[in-house]
C-alpha positions in Angstrom: 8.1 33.2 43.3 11.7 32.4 42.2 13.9 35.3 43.7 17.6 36.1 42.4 19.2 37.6 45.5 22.2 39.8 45.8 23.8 38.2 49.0 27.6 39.5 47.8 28.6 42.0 51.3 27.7 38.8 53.0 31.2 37.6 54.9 31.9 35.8 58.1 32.5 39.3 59.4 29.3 40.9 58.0 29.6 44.5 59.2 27.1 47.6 58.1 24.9 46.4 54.5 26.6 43.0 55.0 24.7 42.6 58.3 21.2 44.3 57.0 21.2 41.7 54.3 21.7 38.9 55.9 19.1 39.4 58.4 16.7 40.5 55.8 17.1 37.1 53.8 16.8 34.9 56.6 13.7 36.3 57.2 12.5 36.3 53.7 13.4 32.7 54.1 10.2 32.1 56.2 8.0 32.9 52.8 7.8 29.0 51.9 6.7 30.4 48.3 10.0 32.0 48.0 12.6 30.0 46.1 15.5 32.2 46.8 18.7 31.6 44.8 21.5 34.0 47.4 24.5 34.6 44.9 27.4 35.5 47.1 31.1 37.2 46.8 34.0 34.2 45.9 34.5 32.4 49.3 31.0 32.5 50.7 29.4 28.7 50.0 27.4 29.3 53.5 25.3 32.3 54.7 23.6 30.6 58.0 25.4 28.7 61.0 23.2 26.5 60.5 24.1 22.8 59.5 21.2 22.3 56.7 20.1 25.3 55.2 16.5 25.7 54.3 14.8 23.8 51.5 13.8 27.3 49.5 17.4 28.2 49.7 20.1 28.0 46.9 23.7 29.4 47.4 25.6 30.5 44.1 29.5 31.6 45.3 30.5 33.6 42.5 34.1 34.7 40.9 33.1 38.3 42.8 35.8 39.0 45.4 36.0 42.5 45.3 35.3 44.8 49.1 34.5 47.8 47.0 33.0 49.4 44.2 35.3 49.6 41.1 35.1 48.4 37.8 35.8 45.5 38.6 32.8 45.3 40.6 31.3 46.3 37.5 32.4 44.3 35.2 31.3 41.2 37.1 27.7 42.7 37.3 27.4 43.4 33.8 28.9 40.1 32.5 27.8 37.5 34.7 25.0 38.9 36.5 23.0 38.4 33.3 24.4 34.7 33.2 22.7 34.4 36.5 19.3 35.1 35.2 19.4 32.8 32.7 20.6 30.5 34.3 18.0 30.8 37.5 15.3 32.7 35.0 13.8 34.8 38.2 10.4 36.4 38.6 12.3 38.9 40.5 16.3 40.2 41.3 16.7 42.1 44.4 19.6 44.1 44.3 20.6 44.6 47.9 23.3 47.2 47.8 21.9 50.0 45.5 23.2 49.2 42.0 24.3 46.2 40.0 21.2 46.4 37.3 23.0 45.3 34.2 22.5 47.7 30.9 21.9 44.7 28.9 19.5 42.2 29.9 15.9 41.0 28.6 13.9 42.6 31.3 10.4 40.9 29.5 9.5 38.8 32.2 11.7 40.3 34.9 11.3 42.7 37.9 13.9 44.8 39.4 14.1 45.2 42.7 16.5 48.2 43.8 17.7 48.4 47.7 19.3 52.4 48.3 21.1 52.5 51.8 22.5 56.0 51.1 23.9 58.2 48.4 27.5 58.5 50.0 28.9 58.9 46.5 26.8 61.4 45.4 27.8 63.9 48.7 30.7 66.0 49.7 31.7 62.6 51.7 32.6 60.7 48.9 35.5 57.6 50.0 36.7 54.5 49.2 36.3 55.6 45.4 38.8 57.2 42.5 37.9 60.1 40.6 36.5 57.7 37.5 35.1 55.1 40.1 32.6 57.8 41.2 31.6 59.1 37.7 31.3 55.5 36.7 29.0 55.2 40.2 26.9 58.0 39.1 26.3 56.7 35.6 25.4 53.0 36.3 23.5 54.0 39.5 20.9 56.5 37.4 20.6 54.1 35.1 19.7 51.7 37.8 17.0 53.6 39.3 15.4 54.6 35.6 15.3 50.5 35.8 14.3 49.5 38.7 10.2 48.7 39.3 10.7 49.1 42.8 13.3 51.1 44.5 13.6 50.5 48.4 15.5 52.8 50.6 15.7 52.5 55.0 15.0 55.7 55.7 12.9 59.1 54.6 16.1 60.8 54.5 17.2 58.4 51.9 14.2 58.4 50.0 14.6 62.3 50.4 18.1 62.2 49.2 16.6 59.8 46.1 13.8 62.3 45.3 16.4 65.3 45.4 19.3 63.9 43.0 16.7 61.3 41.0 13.2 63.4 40.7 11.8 61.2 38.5 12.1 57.9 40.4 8.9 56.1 40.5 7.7 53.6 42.9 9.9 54.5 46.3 9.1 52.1 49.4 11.0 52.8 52.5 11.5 49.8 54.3 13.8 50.5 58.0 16.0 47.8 59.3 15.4 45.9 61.6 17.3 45.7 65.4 18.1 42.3 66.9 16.5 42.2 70.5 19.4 42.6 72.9 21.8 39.0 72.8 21.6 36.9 76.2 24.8 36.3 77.4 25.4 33.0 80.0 27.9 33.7 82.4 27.9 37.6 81.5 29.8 38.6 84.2 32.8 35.7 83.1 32.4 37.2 79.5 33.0 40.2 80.7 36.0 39.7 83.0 37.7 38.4 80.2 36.8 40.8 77.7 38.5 43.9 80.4 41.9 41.3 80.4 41.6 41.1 76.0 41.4 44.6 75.7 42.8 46.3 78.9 39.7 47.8 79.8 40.4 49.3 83.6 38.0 52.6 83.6 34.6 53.3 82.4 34.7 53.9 79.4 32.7 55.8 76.1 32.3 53.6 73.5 32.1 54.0 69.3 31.6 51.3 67.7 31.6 51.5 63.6 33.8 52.1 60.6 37.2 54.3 60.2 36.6 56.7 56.8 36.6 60.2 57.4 33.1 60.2 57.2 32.4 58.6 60.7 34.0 61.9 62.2 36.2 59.8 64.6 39.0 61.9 64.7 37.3 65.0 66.0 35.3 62.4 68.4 39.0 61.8 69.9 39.9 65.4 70.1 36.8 66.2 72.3 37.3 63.4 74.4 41.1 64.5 74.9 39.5 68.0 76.4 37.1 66.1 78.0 39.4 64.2 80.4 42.1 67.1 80.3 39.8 69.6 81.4 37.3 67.9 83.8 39.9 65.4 84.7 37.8 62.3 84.4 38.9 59.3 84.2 37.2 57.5 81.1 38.7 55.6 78.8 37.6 55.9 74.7 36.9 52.2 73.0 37.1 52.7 68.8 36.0 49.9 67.9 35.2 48.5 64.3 36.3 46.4 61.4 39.6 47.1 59.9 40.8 46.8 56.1 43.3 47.3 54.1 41.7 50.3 52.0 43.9 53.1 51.8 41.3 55.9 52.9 41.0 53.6 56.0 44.9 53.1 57.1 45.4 56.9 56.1 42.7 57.7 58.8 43.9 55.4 61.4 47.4 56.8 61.1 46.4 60.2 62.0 43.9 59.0 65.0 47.0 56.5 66.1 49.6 59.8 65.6 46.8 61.8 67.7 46.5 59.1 71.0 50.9 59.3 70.9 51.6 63.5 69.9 48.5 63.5 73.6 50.1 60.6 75.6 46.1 59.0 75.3 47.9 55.5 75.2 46.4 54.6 78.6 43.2 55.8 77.8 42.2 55.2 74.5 42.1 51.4 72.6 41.8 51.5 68.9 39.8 47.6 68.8 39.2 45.9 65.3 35.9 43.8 64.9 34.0 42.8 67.8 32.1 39.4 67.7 28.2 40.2 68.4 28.4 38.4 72.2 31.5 40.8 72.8 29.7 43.9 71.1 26.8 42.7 73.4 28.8 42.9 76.3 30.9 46.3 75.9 27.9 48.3 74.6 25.9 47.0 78.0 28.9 48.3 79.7 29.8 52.0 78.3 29.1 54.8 80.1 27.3 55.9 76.7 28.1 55.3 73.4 29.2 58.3 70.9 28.7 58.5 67.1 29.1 61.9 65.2 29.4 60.4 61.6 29.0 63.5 59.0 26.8 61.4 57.3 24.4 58.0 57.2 21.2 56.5 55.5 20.2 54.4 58.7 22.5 54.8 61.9 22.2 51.1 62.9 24.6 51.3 65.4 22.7 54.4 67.9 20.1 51.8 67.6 22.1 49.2 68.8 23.5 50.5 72.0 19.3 52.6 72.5 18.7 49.0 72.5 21.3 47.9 75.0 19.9 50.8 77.4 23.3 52.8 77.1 22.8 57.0 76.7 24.2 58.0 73.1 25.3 61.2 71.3 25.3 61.5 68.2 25.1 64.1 65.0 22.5 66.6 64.8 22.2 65.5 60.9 21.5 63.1 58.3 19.2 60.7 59.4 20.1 60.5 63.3 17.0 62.2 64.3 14.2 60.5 62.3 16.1 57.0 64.3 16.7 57.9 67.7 13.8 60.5 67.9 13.8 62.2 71.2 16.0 59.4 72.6 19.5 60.7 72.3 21.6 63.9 73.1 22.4 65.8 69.7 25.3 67.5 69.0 27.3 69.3 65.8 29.7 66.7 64.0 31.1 69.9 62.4 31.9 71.7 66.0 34.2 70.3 68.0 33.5 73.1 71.0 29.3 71.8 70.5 30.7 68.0 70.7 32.6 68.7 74.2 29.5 70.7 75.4 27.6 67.5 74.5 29.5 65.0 76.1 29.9 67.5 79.3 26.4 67.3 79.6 26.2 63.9 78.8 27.9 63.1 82.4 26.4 66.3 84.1 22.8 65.2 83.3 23.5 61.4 83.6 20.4 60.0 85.1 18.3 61.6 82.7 20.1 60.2 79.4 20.3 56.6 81.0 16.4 56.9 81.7 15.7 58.0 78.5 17.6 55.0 76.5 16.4 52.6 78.6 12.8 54.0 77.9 13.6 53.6 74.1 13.8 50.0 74.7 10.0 49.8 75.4 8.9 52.9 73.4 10.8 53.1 70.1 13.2 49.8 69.1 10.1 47.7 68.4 9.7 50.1 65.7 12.5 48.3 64.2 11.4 44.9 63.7 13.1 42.7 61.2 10.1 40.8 60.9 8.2 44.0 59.9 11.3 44.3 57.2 10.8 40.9 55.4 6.7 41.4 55.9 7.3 44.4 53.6 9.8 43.4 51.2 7.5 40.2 50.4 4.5 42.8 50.1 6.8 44.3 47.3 7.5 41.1 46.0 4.1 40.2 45.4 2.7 43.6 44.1 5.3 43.3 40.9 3.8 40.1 39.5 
């Protein structure tokens, strides 16, 4: 089977979807009848660390430089994408980030194969998108789905969320990501003496680790940690850690949570971190106290995964897709409610023992569940039931 493969949120940095897909197709790789051709964003002529890449393997950098949907994102995907397949002439194109389907293409002897992470755009939580980006979203992703012989989403919320805006999508696989078993660290203790000096971590500490949008709720997040340590006088400190752009949605949120840590003298306490590397995300989720995430709104939750899967206690939103995840395996709270979040995290520390018990028990009993080998079983099921 010759594959087209959207490989474009790929980076050196790969964050979120960029992560998701690059674990996926490395273990699509392992399907020796799959000649994948990856086609990546302008600057990406290497996916894998390693030296040789596989022989089913092709890597096609493209002109594509662009970090977020806008038309020109779209213009790219309806110009050159068909280019691509003609060039390659697939049996199938996966489209890895939930739209890209070009309106013009010969579709004879082509499947489409149609990835949905969330519908962000399509909710009151709409960012990192004008006024005519999201209208221009809206029309190209319908038409996408209408297209589209198989359309994959992670989660049954997603697929929930498809069903509801999209009722007559056919063909709707739900395919979960996958969760790396946790990283082995030599000399972890070393790694981590140096990672306390790098980012003047003195105190336990609650940990979030993930983006800065309004979305991921971390503002209100800060403001029930101030009352946590102001009222019960505990000495925690907050980590806020996750990759940093330039976007303007972005640097307008981290002025106001920067603006918040000065007008509450949280300077001490609080350390706004950019990207973590994955042995130092290793090594500070192993090490938080617990690990908080009351995003408004997600089609996975990857990262209450992660740190269930490091054995550290996490709250999180009582919403979205949090639930069908973590199951029974986190504390829930309002992302709404700041007076519900406090209550959360105040029980969090009252009832201690039983939260730390409880992620470490989802080690054994729920992250197998995630299994990126089960993820590329599947998607190469789907392969093969389109031709």
């Amino acid at each position: 089977m010759r594959i087209l493969f959207d490989a474009r949120k790929i980076s050196p940095q790969a964050t979120g979807v960029g992560y998701v897909v690059k674990k996926l197709l490395g273990k699509l790789l392992k399907y020796k009848d799959l000649k994948i051709t990856a086609f990546t964003k302008k600057g990406v002529n290497k996916i894998f660390d390693d030296t040789t890449p596989p022989n089913n393997l092709t890597i096609h950098e493209t002109t594509d430089d662009s970090e977020y949907f806008g038309l020109k994102r779209v213009l790219f995907e309806q110009f050159e994408i068909p280019k691509l397949i003609e060039k390659y002439k697939p049996d199938i194109i996966h489209l890895t980030n939930g739209f890209g389907v070009p309106l013009f293409i010969n579709k004879k002897n082509l499947k489409i194969v149609l990835t949905i992470h969330d519908l962000i755009p399509l909710t009151p939580y709409k960012e990192l998108m004008s006024s005519f980006d999201n209208l221009l979203f809206k029309t190209l992703f319908s038409y996408g789905i209408k297209k589209a012989d198989s359309v994959v989403t992670v989660s049954e919320f997603t697929a929930d969320d498809v069903k509801k805006y999209y009722p007559y999508t056919k063909n709707i696989n739900i395919v979960y990501n996958g969760i790396d078993l946790f990283r082995k660290i030599n000399n972890f203790n070393d790694a981590w003496t140096n990672l306390q000096k790098k980012y003047n971590i003195n105190q336990e500490y609650i940990l979030y680790i993930g983006g800065f949008t309004p979305r991921k709720n971390v503002l209100r997040l800060l403001e029930s940690y101030n009352k946590l340590i102001k009222e019960k006088k505990r000495n925690f400190q907050l980590l806020l850690c996750g990759k940093i752009t330039n976007n303007k949605d972005i640097l307008t949120q981290l002025k106001k949570i920067n603006e918040f840590i000065h007008l509450n003298n949280l300077q001490n306490k609080v350390r706004v971190i950019g990207y973590l590397k994955p042995d130092e995300k290793t090594v500070i989720l192993s090490r938080a106290k617990y690990f908080a995430y009351l995003s408004l709104y997600e089609g996975f939750g990857l990262p209450i995964l992660e740190a269930l899967a490091a054995g550290t206690p996490v709250i999180t939103s009582k919403n979205s897709v949090m639930e069908e995840v973590a199951e029974k395996y986190a504390c829930y709270a309002n992302p709404i409610n700041s007076k519900d979040i406090l209550v959360k995290m105040q029980e969090m520390l009252q009832n201690y023992g039983y939260y730390k018990k409880l992620a470490e028990s989802a080690i054994i009993e729920l992250i197998p569940k995630f299994n990126w080998k089960f993820s590329g079983e599947k998607y190469y099921q789907i392969y093969k039931s389109l031709l």
